[in-house]
C-alpha positions, 0 to 999 in steps of 0.5 A: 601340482608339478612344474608344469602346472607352475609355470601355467599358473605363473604365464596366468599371473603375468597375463590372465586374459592370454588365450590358450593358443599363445599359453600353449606355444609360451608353455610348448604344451597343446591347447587341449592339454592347457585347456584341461590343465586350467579346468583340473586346476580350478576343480581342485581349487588352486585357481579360485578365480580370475581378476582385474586390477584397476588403477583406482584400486592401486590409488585407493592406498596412497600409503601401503606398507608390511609389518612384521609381528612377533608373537608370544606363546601360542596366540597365533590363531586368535591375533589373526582372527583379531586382524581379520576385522582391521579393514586396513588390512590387505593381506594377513600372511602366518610365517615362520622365521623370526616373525610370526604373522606379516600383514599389508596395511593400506591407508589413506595417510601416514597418519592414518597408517600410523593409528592403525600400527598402534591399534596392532601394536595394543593387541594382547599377545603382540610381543614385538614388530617391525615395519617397512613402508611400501615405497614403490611397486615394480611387480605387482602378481 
């Protein structure tokens, strides 16, 4: 992917629906040159589809936050595959850093948010974490 290519995707994340004609004069490229580009781009399998988000998926987690998780040795892969069946999950991100793996969690209450980080907390391997509740979203991608 060169700069081109990113700065087409970042113009789709800000607006996907944007025709080709106001992607090619943003981008200063021409309607058949974004045309190909999006189509290379969804063959190749960067762009693996398009969304809408709705406003009832935004309130559907009143409670949203981001843990941070430390984990011991090499337990990585089979914690994330231990997450994947937390349906509270929303995200699950590996990392480097000092944090091994970064996951959004969504709930419908603190109290549920909580039950939750205890749940992750429990998994054999999870030597350490960090939480910050999601206060508010300015930008969303």
């Amino acid at each position: 992917m060169d700069d081109t290519d990113v700065r087409l995707i970042s113009a789709l994340r800000h607006d996907a629906r944007a025709s080709l004609s106001d992607l090619s004069a943003s981008l200063g490229l021409s309607r058949t040159t974004v045309r190909a580009r999006i189509e290379k781009l969804r063959a190749r399998g960067e762009i693996i589809g398009f969304t809408v988000v709705l406003r009832e998926d935004t309130l559907r987690d009143p409670v949203r936050g981001l843990m941070m998780i430390g984990i011991e040795g090499r337990g990585t892969e089979k914690i994330i595959r231990q997450l994947q069946g937390f349906s509270e999950l929303r995200s699950v991100h590996s990392t480097n850093g000092r944090w091994d793996v970064i996951v959004e969690i969504g709930t419908d209450t603190l109290e549920r948010f909580d039950e939750v980080l205890f749940r992750i907390r429990r998994l054999e391997g999870v030597m350490s974490s960090e939480t910050s509740l999601l206060l508010s979203t300015r930008k969303s991608a």
